[in-house]
C-alpha positions in Angstrom: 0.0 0.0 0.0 1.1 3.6 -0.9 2.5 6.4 1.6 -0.7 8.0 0.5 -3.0 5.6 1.4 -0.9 5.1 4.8 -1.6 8.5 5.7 -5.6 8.8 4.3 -5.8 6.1 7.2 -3.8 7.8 9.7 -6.0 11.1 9.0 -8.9 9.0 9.3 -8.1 7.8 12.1 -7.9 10.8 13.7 -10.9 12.0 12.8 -12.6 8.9 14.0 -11.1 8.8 17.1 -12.3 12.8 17.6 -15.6 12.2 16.6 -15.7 9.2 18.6 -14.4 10.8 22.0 -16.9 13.4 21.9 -19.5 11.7 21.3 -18.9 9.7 24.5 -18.0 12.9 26.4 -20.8 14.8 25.0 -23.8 13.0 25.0 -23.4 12.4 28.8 -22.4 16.0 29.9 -25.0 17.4 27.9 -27.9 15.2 29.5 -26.2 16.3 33.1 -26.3 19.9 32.3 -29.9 19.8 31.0 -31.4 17.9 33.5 -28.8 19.5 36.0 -30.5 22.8 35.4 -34.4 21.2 35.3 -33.8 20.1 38.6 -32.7 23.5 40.1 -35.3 24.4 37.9 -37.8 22.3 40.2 -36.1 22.9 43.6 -36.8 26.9 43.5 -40.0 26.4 42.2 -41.3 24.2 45.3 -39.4 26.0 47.5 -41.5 29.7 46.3 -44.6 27.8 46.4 -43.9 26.3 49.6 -42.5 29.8 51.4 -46.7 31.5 49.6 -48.2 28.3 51.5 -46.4 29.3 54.8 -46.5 33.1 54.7 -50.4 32.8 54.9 -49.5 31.1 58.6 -47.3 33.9 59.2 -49.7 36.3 58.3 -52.6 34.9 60.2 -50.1 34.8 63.8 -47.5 37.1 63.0 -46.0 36.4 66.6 -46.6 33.0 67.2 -46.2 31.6 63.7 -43.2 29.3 64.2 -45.0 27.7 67.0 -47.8 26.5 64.5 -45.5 23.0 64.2 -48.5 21.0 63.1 -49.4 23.1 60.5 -45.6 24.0 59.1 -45.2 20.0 59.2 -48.2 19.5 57.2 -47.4 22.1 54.4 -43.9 20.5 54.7 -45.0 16.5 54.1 -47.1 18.0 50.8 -45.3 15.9 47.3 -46.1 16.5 44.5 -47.6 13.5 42.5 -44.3 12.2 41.0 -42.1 13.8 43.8 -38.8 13.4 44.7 -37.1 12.1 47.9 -36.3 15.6 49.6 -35.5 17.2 52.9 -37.4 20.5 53.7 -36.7 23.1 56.5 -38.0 26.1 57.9 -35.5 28.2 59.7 -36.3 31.5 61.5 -34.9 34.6 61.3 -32.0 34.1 63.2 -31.6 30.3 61.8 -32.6 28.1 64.2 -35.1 24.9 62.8 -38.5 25.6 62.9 -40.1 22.5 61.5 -38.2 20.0 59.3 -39.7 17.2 56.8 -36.9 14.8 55.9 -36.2 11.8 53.7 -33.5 9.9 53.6 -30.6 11.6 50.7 -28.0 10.0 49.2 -24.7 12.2 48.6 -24.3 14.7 46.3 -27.4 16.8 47.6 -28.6 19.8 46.0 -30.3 22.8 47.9 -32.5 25.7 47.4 -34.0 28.3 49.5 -36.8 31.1 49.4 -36.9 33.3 52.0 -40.5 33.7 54.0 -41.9 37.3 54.6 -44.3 39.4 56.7 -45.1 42.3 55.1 -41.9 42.7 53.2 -40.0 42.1 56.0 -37.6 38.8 56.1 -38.7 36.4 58.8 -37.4 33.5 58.3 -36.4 30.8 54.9 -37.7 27.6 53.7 -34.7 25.3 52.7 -35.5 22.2 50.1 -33.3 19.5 49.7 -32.6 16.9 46.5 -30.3 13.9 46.3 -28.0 13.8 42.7 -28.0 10.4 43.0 -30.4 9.3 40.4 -29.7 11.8 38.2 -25.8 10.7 38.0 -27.1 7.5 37.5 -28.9 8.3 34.7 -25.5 10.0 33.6 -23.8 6.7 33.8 -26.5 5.1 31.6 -26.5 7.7 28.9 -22.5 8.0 29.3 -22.6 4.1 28.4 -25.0 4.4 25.4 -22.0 7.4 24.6 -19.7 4.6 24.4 -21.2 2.4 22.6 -22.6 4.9 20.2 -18.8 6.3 19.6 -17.3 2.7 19.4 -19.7 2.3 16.5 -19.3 5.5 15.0 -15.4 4.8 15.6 -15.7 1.8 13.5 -17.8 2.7 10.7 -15.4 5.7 10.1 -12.5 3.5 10.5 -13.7 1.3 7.9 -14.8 3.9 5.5 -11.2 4.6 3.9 -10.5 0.9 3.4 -13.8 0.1 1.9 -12.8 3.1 -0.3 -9.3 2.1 -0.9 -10.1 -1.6 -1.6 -12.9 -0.6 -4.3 -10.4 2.1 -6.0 -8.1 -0.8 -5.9 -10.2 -3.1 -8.1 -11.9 -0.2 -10.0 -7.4 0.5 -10.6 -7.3 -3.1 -11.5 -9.9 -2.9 -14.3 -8.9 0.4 -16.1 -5.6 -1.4 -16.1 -7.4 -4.4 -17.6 -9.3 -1.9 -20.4 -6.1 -0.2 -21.1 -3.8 -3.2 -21.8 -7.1 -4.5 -23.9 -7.0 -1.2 -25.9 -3.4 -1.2 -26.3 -3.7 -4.5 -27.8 -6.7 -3.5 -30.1 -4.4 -0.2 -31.1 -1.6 -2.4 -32.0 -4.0 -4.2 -34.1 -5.5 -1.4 -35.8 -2.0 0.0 -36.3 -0.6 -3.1 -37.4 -3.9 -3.3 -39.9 -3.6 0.1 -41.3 0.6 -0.6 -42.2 -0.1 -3.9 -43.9 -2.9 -2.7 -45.4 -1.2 0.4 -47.0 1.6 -1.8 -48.2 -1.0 -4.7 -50.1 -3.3 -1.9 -51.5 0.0 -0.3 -52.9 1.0 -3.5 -54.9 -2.0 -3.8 -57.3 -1.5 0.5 -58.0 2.2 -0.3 -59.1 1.2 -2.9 -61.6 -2.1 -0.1 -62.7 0.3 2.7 -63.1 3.0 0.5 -64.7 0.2 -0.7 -67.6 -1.8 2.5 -67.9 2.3 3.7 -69.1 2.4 1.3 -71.5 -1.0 2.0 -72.6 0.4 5.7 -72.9 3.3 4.4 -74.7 1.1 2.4 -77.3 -1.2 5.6 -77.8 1.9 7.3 -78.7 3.5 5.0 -81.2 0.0 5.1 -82.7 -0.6 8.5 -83.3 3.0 8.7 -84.8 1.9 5.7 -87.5 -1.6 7.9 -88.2 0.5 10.8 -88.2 3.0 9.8 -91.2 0.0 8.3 -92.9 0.7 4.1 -92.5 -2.8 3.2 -91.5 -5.4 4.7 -93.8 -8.8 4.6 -92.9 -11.6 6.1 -94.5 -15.3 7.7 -93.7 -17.4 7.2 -90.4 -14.6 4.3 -89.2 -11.8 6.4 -89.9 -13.1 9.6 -88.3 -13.9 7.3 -85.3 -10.6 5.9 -85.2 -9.1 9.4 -84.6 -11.8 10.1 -81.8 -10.9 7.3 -79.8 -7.3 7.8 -80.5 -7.4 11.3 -79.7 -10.1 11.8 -77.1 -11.9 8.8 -75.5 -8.0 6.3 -75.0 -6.5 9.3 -73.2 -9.6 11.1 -71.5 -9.9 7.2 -70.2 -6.3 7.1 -69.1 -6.4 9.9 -67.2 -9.3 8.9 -65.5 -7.4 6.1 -64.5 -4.1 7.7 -63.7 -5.5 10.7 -61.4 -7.3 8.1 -59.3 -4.2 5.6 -59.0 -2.1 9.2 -57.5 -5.2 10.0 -55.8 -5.4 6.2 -54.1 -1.6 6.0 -54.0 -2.0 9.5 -52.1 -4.2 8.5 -49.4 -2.8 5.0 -49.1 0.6 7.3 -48.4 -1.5 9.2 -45.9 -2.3 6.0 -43.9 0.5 5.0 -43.7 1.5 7.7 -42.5 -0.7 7.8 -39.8 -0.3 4.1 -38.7 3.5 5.5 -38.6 2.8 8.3 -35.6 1.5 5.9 -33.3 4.8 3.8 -33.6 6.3 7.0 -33.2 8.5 7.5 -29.6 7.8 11.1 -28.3 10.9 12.5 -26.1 9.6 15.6 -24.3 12.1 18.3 -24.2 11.7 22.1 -23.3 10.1 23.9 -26.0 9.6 28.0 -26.2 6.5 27.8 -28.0 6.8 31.4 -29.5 9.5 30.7 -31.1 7.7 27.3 -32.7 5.2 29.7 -33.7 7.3 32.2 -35.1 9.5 29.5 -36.9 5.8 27.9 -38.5 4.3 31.6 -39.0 7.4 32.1 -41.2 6.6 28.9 -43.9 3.6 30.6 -44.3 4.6 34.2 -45.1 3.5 33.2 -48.6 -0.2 32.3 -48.1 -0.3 35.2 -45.4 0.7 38.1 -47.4 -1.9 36.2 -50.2 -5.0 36.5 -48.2 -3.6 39.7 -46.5 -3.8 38.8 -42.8 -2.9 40.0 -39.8 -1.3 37.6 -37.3 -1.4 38.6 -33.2 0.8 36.8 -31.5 0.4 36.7 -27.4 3.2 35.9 -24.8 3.1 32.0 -24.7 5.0 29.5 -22.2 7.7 27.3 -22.5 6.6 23.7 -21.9 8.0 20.4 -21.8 6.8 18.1 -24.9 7.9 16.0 -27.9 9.1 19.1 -30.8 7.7 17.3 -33.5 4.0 16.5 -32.2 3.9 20.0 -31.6 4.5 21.4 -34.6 2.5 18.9 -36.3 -0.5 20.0 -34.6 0.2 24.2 -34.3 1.7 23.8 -38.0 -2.2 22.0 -38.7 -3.9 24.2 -37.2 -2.2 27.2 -38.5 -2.6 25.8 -42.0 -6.1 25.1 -41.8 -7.0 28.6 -40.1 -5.2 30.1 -43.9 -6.8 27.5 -46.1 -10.4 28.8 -44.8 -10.0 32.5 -44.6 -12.5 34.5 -46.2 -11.0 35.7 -49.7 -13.3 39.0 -49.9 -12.0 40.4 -46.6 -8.5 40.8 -44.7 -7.9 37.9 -42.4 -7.1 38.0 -39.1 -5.3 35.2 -37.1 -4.6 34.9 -32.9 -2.8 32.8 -30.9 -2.9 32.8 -27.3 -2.8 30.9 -23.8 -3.7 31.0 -21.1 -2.7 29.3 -17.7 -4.9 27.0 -15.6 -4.4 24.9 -12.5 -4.3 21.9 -14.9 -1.6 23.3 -17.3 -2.5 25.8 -20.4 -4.9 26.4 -22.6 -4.1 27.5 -26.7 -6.4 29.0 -28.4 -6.1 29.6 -32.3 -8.7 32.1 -33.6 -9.5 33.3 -36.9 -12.3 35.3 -39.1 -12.7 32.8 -41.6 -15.6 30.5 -42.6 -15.9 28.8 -38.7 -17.6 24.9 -38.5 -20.6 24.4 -37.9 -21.8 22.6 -34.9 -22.6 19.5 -36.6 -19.3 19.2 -38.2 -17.0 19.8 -35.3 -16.4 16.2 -34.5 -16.2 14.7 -37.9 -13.6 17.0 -38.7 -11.0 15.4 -36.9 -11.9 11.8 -38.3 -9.9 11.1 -41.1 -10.3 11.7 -45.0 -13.3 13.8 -43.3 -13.8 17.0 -44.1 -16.7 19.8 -43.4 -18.2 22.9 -45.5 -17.4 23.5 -49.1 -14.7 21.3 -50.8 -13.3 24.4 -52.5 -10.0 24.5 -50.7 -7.3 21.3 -51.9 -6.8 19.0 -48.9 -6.7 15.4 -48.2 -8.9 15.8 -44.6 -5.6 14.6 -42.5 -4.5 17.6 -40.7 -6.8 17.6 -37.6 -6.9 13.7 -37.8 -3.0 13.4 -37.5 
């Protein structure tokens, strides 16, 4: 396994372990503060309702009030439905026990106290007492479902990486699989298109060997008609010199531009079977001087169709010479072919950098492609718009 992959489950990891720590501290604290403050919540609640309930004694026997025991103790003993254990006191003024209702709390106990008043004045306080011990309890459980919930979560993140590692492994495994497949069937095609060229090229010898001689016999006829050896007369005769001197070598031109036409695209296959075989050795290339170099083969054509060529700042990049210049020398060629003849032309060549490398751009004024051509130009022998420019529809496939 890569470094790479080594540290994508080290950082994993991590995060895992983060996520899985608190959770477990989380979830219990949270549920202790909440409930923490819902219980104090409670605890000053009873003990404002409780300190009302008592200052009606008080204000009924402003004097003797604390003595009312009975009556304190009753209003102390009242629970609510669902009540707590708890331990309430009344205290005087100067804190001495008044009356005291008291269950038995287990440590940690909480306390709250509302002080009791007679007409404004501060008389005494009402204490109310809760044991923590169920609530932490209640901590414990929720930290333990926090433990088990961060285990899993632990786990499941743990796992995620290598689940993803092992299916970019086989999904590795069968692009390499495709690739070696499609290298072979390249080789084929390759291998196809060379010995193809080479058989197609045999029969167009032995056609533009006999279409000489039949040249050569033409010839040594016309010289016998010409001194006057063969003498024919009327309609045959003034047939024999039509065929002689139209029909026979209209024919055999027929035949001889299409055997330099054939033998021209056979050439051009080969060609092209040839690239692929073809070993590129990237080297550092300053591209504006390619471009000047190319622009300079075409002075001719340029100063023909009067255009103007902008040339921006371009990079320096690492790349096989002659694929370059192939494809800059294609386009540039193209971009002349297909200028418009009743205006000036206008050619520019720029790039521009991107986080991936640069883009070129090659723009022109001339005729444009349509949508619908602008994949079957680059297929070979294919070619898009009017055929009234000379061109064998190889550039943009080479």
């Amino acid at each position: 396994m890569s470094s790479e992959h080594n540290k994508l489950i080290r950082i994993t990891s991590c995060i895992a372990g983060t996520v899985a720590i608190a959770i477990t501290v989380a979830l219990p604290l949270i549920y202790f503060l909440v409930s923490y403050k819902y219980t104090m919540g409670g605890l000053e609640t009873e003990a404002e309702i409780n300190a009302r309930n008592i200052a009606s004694i008080i204000r009924s026997n402003p004097d003797l009030w604390k003595y009312e025991t009975p009556r304190l103790y009753e209003l102390l003993a009242r629970r609510p439905r669902a009540g707590h254990a708890e331990t309430r006191r009344i205290f005087d003024k100067g804190g001495e026990l008044v009356a005291e209702s008291a269950d038995r709390l287990t440590p940690p106990v909480v306390s709250s106290t509302f002080p009791l008043k007679d007409s404004g004045v501060e008389v005494g306080k009402i204490e109310i007492s809760r044991s923590l011990a169920p609530l932490l309890l209640r901590v414990g459980l929720v930290a333990l479902i926090g433990i088990v919930l961060g285990t899993a979560v632990f786990i499941s993140l743990l796992m995620m990486p290598k689940k993803a590692l092992n299916e970019l492994k086989r999904a590795d495994e069968r692009l390499q699989h495709f690739a070696q497949d499609l290298q072979e069937v390249n080789e084929e095609l390759k291998n196809f298109a060379y010995i193809i060229s080479h058989d197609l090229r045999a029969p167009l010898v032995n056609i533009k060997g006999f279409t000489g001689e039949l040249q050569a016999c033409m010839q040594e006829l016309d010289s016998i008609t010409s001194r006057g050896e063969c003498h024919l007369d009327g309609n045959d005769g003034k047939r024999f010199i039509e065929i002689l001197e139209t029909d026979v070598p209209e024919a055999i031109g027929f035949i001889t531009s299409s055997v330099s036409r054939m033998d021209t695209l056979i050439g051009l296959v080969l060609k092209l079977s040839r690239l692929g075989h073809r070993e590129l050795k990237p080297e550092p290339v300053d591209l504006n001087e390619l471009v000047d170099s190319i622009l300079k083969t075409l002075t001719h054509q340029l100063e023909q169709k009067n255009t103007q060529v902008n040339v921006g700042t371009l990079p320096e990049v690492i790349q096989d010479r002659v694929a370059l210049e192939q494809i800059i020398g294609n386009l540039l060629d193209n971009a002349i072919k297909y200028l418009d003849p009743e205006r000036p032309g206008r050619l520019e060549i720029s790039a521009e950098k991107t986080h991936e490398g640069f883009i070129f751009n090659f723009r022109d004024n001339g005729r444009g492609i349509s949508l619908d051509d602008q994949n079957k130009v680059f297929d070979i022998f294919r070619r898009a718009g009017r055929q009234d420019v000379q061109g064998e529809g190889m550039g943009l496939a080479t």
